[in-house]
C-alpha positions in Angstrom: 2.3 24.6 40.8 -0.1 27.7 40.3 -3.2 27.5 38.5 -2.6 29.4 35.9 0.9 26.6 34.9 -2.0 23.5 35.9 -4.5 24.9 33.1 -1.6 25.8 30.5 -0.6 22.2 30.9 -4.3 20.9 31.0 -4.5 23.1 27.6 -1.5 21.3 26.1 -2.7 18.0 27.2 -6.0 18.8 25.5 -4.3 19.2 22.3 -2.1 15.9 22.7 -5.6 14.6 22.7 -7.0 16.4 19.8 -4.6 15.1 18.0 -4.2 11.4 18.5 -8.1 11.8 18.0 -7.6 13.1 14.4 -5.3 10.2 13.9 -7.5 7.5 15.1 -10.2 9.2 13.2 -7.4 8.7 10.1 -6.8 5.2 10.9 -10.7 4.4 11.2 -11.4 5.3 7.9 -8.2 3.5 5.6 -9.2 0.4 8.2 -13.1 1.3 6.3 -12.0 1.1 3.1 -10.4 -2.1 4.0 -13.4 -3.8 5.6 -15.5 -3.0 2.8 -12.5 -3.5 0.0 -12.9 -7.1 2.1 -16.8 -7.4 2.0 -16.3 -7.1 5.7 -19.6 -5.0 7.7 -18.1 -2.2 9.5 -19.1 -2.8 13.0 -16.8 -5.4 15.0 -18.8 -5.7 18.4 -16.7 -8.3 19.7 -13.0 -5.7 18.5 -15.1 -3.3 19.9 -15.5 -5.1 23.0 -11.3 -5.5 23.4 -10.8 -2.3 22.8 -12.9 -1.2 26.3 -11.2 -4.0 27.8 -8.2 -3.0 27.0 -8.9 0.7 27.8 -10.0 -0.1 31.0 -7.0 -2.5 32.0 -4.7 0.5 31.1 -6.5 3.0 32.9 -6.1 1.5 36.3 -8.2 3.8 38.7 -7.1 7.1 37.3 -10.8 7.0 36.0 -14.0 5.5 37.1 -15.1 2.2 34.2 -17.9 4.0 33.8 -16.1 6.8 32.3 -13.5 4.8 30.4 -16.7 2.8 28.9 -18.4 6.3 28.0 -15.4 7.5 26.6 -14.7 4.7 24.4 -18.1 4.0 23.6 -18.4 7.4 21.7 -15.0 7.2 19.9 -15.9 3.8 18.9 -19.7 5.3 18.1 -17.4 8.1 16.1 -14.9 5.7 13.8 -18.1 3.2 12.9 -19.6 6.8 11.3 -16.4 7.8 9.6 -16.4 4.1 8.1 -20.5 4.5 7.1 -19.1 7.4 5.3 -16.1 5.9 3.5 -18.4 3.4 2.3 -21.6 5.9 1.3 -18.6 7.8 -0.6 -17.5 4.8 -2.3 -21.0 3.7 -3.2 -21.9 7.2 -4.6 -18.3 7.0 -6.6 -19.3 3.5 -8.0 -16.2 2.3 -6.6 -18.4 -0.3 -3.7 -20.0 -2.2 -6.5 -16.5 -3.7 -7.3 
């Protein structure tokens, strides 16, 4: 395979990426709504802590842990700041106080 056909599929790969990003990013705030519908707080350390585990388990050694971990960490550190701003819209709205 040239390198011009690896990057086009690195490029398409990218966007597969992109986009299960935008729907995790989707999912993270309904699942804020829901935690503070519930009274729940919006960090879950120890659901945080699966999900790595999990991550790492399915990523073999395609990439070094210390990667997966970074990788996670931030799109974990990304759908706990969509859920602070569900719930500083819903305060703002008068809808929290319910």
């Amino acid at each position: 395979m040239k390198l011009e056909e690896s990057r086009k599929l690195i490029d398409e790969i990218d966007s597969e990426i992109v986009t299960l990003l935008r729907r995790r990013a989707a999912l993270a705030r309904h699942i804020g709504q829901v935690k503070l519908q519930a009274g729940l707080p919006i960090a879950d350390r120890e659901r945080e802590k699966g999900v790595i585990r999990r991550a790492l388990h399915e990523n073999g050694d395609a990439l070094s842990d210390r990667a997966v971990i970074a990788i996670y960490r931030e799109i974990l550190s990304e759908s706990r700041r969509i859920q602070d701003a569900v719930a500083s819209e819903l305060a703002a709205s008068g809808e929290l106080c319910k």
